[in-house]
C-alpha positions as CSV (number, residue, x, y, z in Angstrom):
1,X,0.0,0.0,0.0
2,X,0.9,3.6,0.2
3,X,2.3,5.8,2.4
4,X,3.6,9.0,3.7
5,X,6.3,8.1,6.2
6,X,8.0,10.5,8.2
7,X,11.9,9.9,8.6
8,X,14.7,11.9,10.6
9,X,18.5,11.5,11.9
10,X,19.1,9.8,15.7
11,X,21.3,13.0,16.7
12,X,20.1,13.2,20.8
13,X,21.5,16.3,22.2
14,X,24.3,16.5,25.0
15,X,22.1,17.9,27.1
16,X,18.6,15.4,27.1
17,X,18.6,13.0,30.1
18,X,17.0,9.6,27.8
19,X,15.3,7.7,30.0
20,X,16.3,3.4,29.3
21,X,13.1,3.0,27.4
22,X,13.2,5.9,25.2
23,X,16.3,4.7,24.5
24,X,15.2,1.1,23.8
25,X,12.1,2.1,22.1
26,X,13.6,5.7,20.0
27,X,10.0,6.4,21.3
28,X,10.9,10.4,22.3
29,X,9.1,12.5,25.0
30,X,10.7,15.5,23.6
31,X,11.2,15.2,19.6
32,X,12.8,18.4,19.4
33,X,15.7,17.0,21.4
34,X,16.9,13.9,19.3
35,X,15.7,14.3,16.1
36,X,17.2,15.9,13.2
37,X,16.7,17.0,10.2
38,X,13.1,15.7,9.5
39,X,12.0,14.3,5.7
40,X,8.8,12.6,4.3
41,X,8.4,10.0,2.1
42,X,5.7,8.4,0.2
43,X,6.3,5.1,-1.1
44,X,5.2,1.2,-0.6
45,X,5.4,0.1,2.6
46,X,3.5,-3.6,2.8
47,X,0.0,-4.3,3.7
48,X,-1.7,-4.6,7.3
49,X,-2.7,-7.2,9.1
50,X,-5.0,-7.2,12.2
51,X,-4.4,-8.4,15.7
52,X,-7.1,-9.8,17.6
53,X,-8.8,-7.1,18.8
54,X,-7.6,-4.6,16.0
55,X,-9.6,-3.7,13.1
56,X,-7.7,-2.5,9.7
57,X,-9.5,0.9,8.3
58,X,-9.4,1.6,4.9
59,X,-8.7,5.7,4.9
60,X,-11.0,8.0,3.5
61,X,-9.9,10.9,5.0
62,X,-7.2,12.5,6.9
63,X,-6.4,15.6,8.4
64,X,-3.0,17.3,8.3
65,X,-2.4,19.0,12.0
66,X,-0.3,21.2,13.2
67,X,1.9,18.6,14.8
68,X,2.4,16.9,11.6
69,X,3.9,20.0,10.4
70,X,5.8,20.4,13.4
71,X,7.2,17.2,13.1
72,X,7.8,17.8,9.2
73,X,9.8,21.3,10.1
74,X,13.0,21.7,11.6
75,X,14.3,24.6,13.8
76,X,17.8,26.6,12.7
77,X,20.0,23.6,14.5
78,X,18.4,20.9,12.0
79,X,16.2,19.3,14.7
80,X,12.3,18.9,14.5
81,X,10.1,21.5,16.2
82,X,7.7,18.8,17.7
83,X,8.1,19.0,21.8
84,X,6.1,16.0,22.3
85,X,6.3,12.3,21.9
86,X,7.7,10.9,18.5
87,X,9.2,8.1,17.0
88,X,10.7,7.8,13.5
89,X,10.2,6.4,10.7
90,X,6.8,6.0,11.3
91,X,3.5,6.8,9.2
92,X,2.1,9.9,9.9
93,X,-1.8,11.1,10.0
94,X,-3.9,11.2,13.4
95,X,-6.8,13.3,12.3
96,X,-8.7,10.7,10.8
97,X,-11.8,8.7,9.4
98,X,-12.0,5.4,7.5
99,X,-14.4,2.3,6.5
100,X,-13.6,-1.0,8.7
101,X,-12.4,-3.5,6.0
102,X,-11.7,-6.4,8.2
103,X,-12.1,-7.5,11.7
104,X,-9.9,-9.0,14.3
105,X,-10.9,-12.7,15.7
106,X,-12.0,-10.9,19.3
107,X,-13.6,-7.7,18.1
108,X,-17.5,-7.8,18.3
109,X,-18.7,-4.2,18.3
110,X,-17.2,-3.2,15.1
111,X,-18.1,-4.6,11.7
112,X,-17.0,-4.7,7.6
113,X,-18.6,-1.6,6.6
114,X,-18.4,0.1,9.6
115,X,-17.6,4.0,9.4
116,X,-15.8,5.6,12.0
117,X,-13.5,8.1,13.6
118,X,-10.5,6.8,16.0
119,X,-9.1,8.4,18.8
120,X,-5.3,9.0,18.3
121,X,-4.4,8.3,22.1
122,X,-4.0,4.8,22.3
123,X,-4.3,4.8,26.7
124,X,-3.8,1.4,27.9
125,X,-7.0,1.3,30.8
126,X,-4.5,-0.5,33.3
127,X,-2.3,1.7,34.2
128,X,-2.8,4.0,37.8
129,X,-4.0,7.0,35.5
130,X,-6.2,5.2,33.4
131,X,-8.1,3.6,36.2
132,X,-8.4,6.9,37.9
133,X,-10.4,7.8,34.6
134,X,-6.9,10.6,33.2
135,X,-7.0,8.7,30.6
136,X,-4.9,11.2,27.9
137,X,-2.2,10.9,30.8
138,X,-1.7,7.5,30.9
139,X,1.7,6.1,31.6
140,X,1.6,3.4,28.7
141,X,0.2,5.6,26.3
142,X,1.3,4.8,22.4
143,X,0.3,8.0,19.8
144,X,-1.0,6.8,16.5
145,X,1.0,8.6,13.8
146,X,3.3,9.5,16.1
147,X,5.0,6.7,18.1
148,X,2.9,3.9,16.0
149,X,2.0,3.8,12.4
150,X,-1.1,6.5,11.4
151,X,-3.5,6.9,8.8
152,X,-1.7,8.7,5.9
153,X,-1.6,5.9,3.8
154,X,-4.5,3.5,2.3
155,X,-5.2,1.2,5.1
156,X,-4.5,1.7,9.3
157,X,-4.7,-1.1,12.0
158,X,-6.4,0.0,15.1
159,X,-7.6,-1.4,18.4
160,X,-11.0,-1.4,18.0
161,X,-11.8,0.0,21.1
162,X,-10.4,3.4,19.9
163,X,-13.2,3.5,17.5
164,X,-16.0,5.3,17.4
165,X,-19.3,4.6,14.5
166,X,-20.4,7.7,12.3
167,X,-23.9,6.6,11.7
168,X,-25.2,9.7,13.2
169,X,-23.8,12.0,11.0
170,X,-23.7,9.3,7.9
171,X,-27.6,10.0,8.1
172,X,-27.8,13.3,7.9
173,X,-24.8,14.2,5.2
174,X,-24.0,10.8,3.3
175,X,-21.5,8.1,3.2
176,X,-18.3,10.9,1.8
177,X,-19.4,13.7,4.0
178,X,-19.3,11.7,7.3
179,X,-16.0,10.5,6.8
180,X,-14.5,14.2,6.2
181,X,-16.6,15.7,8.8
182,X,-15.1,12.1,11.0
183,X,-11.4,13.0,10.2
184,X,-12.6,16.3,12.3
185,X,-13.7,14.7,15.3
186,X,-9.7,14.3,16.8
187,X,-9.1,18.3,16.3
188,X,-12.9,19.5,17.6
189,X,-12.1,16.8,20.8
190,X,-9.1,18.7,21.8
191,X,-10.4,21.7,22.0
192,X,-13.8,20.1,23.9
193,X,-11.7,18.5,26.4
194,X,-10.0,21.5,26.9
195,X,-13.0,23.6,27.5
196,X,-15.5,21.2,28.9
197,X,-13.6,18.7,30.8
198,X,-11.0,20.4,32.8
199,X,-12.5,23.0,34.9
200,X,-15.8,21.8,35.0
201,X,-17.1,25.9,34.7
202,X,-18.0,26.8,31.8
203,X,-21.2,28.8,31.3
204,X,-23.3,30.6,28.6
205,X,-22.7,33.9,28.1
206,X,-18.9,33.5,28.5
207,X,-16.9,36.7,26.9
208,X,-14.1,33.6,25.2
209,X,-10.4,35.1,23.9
210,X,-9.2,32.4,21.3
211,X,-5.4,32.6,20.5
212,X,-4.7,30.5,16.9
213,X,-7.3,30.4,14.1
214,X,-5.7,26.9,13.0
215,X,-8.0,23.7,13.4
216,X,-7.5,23.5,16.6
217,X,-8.4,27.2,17.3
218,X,-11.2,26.8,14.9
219,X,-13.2,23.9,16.6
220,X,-12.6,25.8,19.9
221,X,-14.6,28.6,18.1
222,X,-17.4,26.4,16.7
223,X,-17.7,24.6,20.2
224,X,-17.9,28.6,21.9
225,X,-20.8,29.5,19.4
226,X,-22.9,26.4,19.9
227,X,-22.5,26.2,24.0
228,X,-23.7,30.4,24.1
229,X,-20.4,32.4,24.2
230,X,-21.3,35.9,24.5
231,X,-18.0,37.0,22.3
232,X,-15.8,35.2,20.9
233,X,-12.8,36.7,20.2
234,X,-10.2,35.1,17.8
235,X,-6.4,36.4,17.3
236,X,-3.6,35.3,14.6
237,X,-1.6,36.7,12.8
238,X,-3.0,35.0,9.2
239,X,-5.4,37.1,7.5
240,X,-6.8,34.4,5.4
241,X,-7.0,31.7,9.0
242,X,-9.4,35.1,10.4
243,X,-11.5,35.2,7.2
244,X,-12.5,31.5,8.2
245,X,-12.5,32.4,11.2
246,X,-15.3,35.1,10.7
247,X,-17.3,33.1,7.8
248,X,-17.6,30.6,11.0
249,X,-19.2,33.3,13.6
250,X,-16.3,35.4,15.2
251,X,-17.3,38.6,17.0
252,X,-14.3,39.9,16.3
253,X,-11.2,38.9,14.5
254,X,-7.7,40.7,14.8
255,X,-3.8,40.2,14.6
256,X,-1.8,39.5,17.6
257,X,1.4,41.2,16.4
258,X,2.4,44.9,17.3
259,X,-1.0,45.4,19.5
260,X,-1.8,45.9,23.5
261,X,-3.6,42.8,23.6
262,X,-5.3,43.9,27.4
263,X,-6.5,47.3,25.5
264,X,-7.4,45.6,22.7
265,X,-9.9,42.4,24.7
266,X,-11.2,45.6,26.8
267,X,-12.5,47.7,24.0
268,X,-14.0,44.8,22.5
269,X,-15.6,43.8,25.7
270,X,-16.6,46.8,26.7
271,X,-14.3,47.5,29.8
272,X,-15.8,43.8,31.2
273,X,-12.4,42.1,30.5
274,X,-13.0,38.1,29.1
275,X,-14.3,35.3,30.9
276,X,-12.6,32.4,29.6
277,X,-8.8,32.1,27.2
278,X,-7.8,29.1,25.0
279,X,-4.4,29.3,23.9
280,X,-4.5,27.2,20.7
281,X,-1.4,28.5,19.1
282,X,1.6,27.1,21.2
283,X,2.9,30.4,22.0
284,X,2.2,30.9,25.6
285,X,4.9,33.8,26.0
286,X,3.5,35.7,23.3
287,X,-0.1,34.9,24.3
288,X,-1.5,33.7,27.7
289,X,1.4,36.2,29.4
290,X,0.9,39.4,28.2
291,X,-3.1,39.1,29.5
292,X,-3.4,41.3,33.0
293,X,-6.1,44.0,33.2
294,X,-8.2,42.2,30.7
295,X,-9.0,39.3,32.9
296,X,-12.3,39.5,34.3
297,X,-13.2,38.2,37.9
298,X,-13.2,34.0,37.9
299,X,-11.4,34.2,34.6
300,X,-10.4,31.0,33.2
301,X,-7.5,30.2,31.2
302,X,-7.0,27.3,29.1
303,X,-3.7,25.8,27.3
304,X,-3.7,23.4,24.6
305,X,-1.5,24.8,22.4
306,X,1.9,22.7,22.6
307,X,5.1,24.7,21.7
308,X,7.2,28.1,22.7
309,X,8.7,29.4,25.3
310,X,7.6,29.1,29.2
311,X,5.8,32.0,30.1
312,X,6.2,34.7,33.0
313,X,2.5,34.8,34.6
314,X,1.0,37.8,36.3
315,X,0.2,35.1,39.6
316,X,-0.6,38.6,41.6
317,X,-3.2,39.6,39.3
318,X,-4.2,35.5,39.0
319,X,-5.0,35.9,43.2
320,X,-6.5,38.9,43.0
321,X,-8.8,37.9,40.1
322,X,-9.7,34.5,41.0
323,X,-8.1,33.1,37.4
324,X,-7.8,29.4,37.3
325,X,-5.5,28.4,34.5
326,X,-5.4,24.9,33.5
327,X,-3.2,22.7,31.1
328,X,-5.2,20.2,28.7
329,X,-4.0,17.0,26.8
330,X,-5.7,15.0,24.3
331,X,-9.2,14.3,23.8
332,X,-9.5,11.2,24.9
333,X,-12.4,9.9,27.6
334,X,-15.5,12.1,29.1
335,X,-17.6,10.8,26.1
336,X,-15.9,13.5,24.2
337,X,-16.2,11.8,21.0
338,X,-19.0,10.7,21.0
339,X,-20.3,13.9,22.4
340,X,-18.5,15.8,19.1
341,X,-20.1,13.1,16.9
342,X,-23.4,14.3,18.2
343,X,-22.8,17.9,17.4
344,X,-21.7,17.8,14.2
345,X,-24.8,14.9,13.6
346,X,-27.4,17.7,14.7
347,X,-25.8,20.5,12.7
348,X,-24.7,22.3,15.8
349,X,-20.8,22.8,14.7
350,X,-20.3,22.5,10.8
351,X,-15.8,21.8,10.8
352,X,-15.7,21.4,7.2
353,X,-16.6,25.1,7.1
354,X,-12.5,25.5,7.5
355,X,-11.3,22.7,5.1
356,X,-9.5,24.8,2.2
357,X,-8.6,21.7,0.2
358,X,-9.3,18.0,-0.8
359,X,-6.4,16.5,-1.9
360,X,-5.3,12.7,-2.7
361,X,-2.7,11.1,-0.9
362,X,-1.0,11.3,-3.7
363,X,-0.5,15.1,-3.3
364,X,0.4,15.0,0.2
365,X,4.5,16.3,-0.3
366,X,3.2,19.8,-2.2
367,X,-0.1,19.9,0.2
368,X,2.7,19.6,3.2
369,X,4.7,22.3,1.2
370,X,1.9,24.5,0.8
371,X,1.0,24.4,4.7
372,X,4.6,25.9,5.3
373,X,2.8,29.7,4.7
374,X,-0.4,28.7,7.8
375,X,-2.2,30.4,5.3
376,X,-4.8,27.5,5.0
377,X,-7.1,26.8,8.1
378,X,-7.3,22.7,7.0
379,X,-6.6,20.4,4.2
380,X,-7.8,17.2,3.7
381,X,-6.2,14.3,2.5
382,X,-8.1,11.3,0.7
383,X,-6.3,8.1,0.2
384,X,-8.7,5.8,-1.4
């Protein structure tokens, strides 16, 4: 079958304390540390076969993420931008949506024919975190396209207990729509955990502040509308990621760069300040740091975004506020999925309203090149 495999040089640096089994595995808490200069390929590699209770997935659609470009981009030194876990080589694609082909000897919930969407956190439900119900912490966890093989390429094996069925929305929008609108259930469940699962306080009529108008930022927009923000508030510096981010509902949409982001959130809120922050562009210093007189009372502050440099935070201004600010991982467990799945079933967030291309697999090195600019929100690749 075909692939897009991502490859890149074993080069740890001097200064990155390798624990035994990253070192036995080349499975990397911190990609940015041992590997260098980053390359895809797409070639043969050979077929799947299914374990027991895996099910292979023929791909219909996959999204590329920002981590996949992080991965694919390399800093001045040579080495990958990607902070977070990474093998290499390994198959690439985590955003995705595919048609079960065949099944495993134990699987019983999952059919041939089956459509559906799979989480990309593959938590291992024995560990101490998973049984304490963290399960996007756990201390076994595997990352499909990252530390094991992914979904850019024609077929996928995965456990089928990371699957989840798209007959709601194959119902209302067809058999092709479902499975685009299923490769954007991953992105629209990080930003749901993020908001919904952590702090437990969201509530209608929030004034919301979202940093980054990529996917990520985007489904954090569409989830804001649909659960009764009062303003939302979107920032980047990408003119053409804040059109989309306006044809999808923005109050307001503006460039971070060269602005007095505190004046700026208070104008627009009229002196109120903003109830709740999502930092969905990896840039904490540049982002969550500078807020201070904008943060209304109970202000909550959210960050997903993985990447930059560790911020200096106002914690005076966080006590005398009230501001909780919380960290968020994954997308996994809560009923997140199947709560996204629901959403987009019942027409409540529409995520293909960001997706600037559709483009087959065979495309994937120029649509990889193109994404170099961020000038597209999404793009879509369609292997089979």
């Amino acid at each position: 079958m075909k692939a897009l495999t991502l490859n890149a040089e074993w080069a740890p640096k001097p200064e990155y304390q390798m624990s035994d089994r990253e070192r036995e595995t080349r499975k990397i808490r911190n990609g940015f540390m041992v590997w260098k200069n980053p390359s895809l390929d797409l070639g043969e590699v050979p077929d799947p076969t299914p374990e027991p209770d895996e099910v292979i997935l023929e791909i219909k659609a996959v999204g590329i993420c920002g981590s996949d470009m992080h991965m694919y981009e390399a800093a001045d030194d040579g080495y990958m931008l990607y902070p977070g876990y990474v093998t290499a080589p390994n198959i690439l694609g985590h955003e995705f949506a595919g048609k079960v082909v065949e099944v495993g000897s134990k699987v019983t919930e999952l059919q041939v024919g089956d459509l559906v969407a799979v989480e990309e956190i593959q938590w291992c439900g024995v560990c101490t975190a998973c049984r304490r119900g963290f399960v996007n912490h756990c201390q076994n966890m595997e990352e499909l396209g990252f530390t094991t093989p992914g979904a850019m390429a024609q077929y996928t094996p995965v456990r089928a207990k990371y699957c989840w069925k798209l007959d709601e929305i194959a119902e209302q929008f067809g058999e092709e729509e479902a499975l685009v609108m299923g490769a954007m259930v991953e992105p629209t469940g990080v930003s749901y955990q993020g908001m919904f699962n952590r702090l437990h306080n969201w509530q209608p009529g929030n004034n919301v502040v979202i940093f980054g108008a990529g996917p990520i930022g985007l489904a954090a927009e569409a989830l804001a509308i649909a659960a009764g923000a009062g303003k939302v508030i979107m920032f980047d510096p990408s003119a053409s990621r804040r059109r989309v981010a306006d044809d999808m509902g923005a109050s307001a949409s503006l460039s971070p760069i060269d602005i007095d982001l505190d004046e700026a959130i208070l104008e627009l809120t009229l002196g109120r300040g903003v109830d709740y922050v999502i930092e969905c562009a990896g840039v904490a210093d540049k982002t969550i740091e500078p807020l201070n007189r904008c943060l209304a009372v109970n202000a909550s502050i959210i960050d997903i975004g993985m990447g930059g440099k560790r911020p200096t935070l106002p914690t005076v201004t966080y006590k005398q506020q009230g501001v909780q600010l919380a960290g968020s991982l994954g997308h996994s467990g809560s009923g997140t999925f199947q709560n996204v799945i629901r959403l987009m079933a019942a027409g409540r967030i529409d995520m293909r309203k960001m997706v600037s291309a559709r483009m087959p697999l065979d495309d994937a090195l120029s649509a990889f090149k193109r994404l170099e600019s961020r000038e597209d929100a999404k793009i879509i690749l369609q292997p089979n």
